[in-house]
Structure formats: C-alpha cells, structure tokens
C-alpha positions as YAML, in Angstrom:
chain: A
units: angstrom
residues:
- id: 1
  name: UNK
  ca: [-51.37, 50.09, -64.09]
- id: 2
  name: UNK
  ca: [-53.05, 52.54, -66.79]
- id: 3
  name: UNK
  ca: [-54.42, 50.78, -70.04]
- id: 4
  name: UNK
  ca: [-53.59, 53.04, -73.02]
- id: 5
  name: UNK
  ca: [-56.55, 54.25, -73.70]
- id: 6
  name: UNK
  ca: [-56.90, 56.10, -69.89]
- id: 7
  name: UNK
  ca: [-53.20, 56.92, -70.80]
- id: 8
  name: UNK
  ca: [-53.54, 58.06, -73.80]
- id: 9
  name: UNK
  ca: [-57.06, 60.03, -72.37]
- id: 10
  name: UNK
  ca: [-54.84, 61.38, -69.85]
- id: 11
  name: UNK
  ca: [-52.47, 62.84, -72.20]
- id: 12
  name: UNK
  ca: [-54.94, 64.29, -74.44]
- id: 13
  name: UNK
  ca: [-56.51, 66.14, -71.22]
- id: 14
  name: UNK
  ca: [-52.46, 67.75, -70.35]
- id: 15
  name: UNK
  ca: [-52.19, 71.20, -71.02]
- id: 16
  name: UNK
  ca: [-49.09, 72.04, -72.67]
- id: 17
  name: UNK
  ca: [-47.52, 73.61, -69.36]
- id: 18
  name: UNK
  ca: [-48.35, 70.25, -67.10]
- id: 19
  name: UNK
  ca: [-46.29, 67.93, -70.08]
- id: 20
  name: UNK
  ca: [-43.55, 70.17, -69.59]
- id: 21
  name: UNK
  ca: [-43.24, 69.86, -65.90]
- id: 22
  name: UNK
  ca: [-43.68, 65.87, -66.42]
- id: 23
  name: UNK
  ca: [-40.70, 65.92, -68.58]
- id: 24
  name: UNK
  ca: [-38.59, 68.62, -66.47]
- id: 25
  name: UNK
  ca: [-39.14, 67.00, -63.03]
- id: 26
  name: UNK
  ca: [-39.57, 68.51, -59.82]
- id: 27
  name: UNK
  ca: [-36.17, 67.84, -58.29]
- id: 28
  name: UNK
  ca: [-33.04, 65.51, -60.48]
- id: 29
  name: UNK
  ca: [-35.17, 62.28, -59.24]
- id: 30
  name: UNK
  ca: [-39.07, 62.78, -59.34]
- id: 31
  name: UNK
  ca: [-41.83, 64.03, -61.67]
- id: 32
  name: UNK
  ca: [-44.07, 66.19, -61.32]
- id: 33
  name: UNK
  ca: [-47.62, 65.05, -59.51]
- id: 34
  name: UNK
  ca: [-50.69, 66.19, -62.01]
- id: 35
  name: UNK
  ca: [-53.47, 66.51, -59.08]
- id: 36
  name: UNK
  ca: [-56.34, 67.69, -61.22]
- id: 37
  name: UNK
  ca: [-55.79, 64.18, -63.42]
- id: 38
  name: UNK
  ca: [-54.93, 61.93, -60.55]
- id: 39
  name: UNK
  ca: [-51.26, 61.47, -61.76]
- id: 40
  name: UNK
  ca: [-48.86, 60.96, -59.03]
- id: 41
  name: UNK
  ca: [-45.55, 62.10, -59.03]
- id: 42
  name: UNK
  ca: [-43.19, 58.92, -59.46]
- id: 43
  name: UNK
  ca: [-39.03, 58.28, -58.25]
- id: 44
  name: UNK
  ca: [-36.80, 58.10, -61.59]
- id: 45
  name: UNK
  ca: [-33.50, 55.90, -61.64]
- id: 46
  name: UNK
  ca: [-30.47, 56.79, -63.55]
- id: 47
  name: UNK
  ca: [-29.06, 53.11, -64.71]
- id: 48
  name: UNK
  ca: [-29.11, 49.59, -64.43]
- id: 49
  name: UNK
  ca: [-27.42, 49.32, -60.78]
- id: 50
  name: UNK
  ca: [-30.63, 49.61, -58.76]
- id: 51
  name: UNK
  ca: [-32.56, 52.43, -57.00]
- id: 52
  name: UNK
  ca: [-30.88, 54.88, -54.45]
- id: 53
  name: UNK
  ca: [-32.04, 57.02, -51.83]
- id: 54
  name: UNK
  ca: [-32.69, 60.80, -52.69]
- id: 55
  name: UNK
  ca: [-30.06, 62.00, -50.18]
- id: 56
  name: UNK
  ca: [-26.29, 63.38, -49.98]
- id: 57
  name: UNK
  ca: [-23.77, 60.87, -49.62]
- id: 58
  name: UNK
  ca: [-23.93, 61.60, -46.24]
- id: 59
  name: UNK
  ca: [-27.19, 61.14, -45.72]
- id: 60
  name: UNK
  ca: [-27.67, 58.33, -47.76]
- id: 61
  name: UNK
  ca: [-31.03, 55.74, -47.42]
- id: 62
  name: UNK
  ca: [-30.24, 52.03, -47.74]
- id: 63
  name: UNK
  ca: [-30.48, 50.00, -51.02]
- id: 64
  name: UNK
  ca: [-29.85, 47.33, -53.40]
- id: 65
  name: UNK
  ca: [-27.02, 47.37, -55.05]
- id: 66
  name: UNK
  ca: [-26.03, 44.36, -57.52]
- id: 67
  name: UNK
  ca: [-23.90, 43.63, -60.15]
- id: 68
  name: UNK
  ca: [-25.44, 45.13, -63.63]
- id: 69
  name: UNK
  ca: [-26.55, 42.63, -66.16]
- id: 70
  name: UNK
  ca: [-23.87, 43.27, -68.68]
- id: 71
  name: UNK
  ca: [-20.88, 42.45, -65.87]
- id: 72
  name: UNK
  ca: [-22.73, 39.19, -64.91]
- id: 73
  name: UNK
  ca: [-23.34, 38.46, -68.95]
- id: 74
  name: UNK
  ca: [-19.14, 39.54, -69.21]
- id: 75
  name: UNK
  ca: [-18.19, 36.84, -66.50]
- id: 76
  name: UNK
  ca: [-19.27, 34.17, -68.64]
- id: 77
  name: UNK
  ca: [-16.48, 31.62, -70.05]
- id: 78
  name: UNK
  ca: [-17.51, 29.01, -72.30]
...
C-alpha cells in the first residue's frame, strides 16, 4: 500500500495524457499500467456482489458470489 505522500508524489509526476488513460481504462475492467512510475494496472468491480472473471458468459472464470449487504441487512425481522 502507497502512503499519500508517494501517492500524492506519484500524481504530481502524471502527465496529463497518463491521468487520462488511468481514468479511461484499458478494456471495461482494468486500468491502465503507468510503467515509467511503477503503477500497475489494477481489475475494477462494478458493485457490491463480488468480483467476476473478465470473460463472455461463456467463457466465464469461477467466483464468489454472495448475497449483497443490503439483502442480508433487508432479511432482518425484529
């Protein structure tokens, strides 16, 4: 993990081209990797429901799927 000041070092030393592709991705589930500054690229989720796989439905990788927080908080009956 980064402290803020290497982060916020890090930042400062992004030209404006590499912040762009960090905030546009490389495909609809990772960043971009900044090689000159050591910044790997890094898998993005889209909710609460756990991590998939990168692949088609048909070509799906295992994972964890469980119930969200907010349907285990909704199942609760004083």
């Amino acid at each position: 993990m980064y402290e803020s000041e290497t982060v916020d070092k890090l930042v400062a030393e992004l030209t404006l081209e590499e912040k762009c592709r960090l905030v546009a991705g490389v495909t609809a589930w990772r960043t971009a990797a900044i090689d000159r500054l050591g910044i790997p690229a890094m898998k993005m989720s889209d909710g609460p429901n756990g991590v998939r796989g990168e692949l088609g439905v048909e070509e799906a990788t295992p994972s964890v799927v469980v119930p969200v927080g907010i349907v285990q908080g909704a199942t609760w009956n004083p």
